[in-house]
C-alpha positions in Angstrom: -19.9 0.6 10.0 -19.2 -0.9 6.3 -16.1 1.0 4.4 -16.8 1.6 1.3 -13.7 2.5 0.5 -13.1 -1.0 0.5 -16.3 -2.5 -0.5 -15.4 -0.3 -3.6 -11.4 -1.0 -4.3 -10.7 -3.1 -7.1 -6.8 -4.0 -7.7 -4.8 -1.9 -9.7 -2.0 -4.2 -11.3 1.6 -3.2 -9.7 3.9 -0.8 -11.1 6.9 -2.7 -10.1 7.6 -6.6 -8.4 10.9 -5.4 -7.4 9.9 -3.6 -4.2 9.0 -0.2 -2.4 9.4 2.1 -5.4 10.6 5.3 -3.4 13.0 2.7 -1.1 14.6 1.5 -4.5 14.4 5.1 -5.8 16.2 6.2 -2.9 18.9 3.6 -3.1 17.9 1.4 0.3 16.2 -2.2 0.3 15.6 -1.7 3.9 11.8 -2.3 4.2 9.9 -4.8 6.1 6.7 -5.5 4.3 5.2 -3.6 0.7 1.6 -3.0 0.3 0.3 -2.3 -3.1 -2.3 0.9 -3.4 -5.7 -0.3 -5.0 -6.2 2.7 -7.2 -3.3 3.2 -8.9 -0.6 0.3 -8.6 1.9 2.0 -6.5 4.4 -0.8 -4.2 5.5 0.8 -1.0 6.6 0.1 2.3 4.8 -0.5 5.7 4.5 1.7 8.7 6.9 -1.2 10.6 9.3 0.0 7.2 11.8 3.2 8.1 10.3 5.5 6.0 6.6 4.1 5.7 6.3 5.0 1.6 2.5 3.4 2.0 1.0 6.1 4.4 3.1 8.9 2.8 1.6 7.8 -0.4 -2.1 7.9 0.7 -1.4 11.2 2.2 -0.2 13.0 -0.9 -2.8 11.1 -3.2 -6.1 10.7 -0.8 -6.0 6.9 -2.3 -7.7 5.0 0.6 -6.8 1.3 0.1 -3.7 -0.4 0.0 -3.4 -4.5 -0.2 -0.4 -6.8 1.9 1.6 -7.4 -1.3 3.1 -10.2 0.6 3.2 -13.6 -0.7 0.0 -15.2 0.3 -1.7 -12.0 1.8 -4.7 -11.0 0.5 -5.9 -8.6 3.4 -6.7 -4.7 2.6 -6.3 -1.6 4.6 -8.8 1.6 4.3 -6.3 4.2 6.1 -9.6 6.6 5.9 -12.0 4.3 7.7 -9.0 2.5 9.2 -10.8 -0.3 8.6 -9.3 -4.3 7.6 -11.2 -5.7 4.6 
């Protein structure tokens, strides 16, 4: 099967460098990895984070595709096809 969710995603630029928005929003640095959502910029946390900010965020938006926004990671995520790209 071919996701196009993610034959479709083009990068959004990030709405912050500094880390998980809602973490830092929230007052905690305690997150293990960010992803950065593909349609509208947003940095959150993993699911390995406490509060997983990245699959609340798809959730309450329905934006499918997040990308590692680790240093040299380049993989994406479709959390509706759960699907790597």
């Amino acid at each position: 099967m071919i996701c196009t969710h993610l034959a479709s995603a083009e990068a959004a630029a990030p709405q912050s460098t500094d880390g998980c928005q809602d973490c830092l929003a929230d007052g905690s640095r305690d997150w293990v990895h960010l992803r950065l959502c593909l349609e509208c910029g947003r940095v959150s946390c993993c699911d390995s984070s406490p509060r997983k900010h990245a699959t609340a965020h798809w959730h309450s938006t329905d934006h499918p595709v997040v990308r590692s926004f680790q240093p040299a990671e380049s993989w994406r995520w479709c959390y509706v096809d759960e699907a790597v790209g």
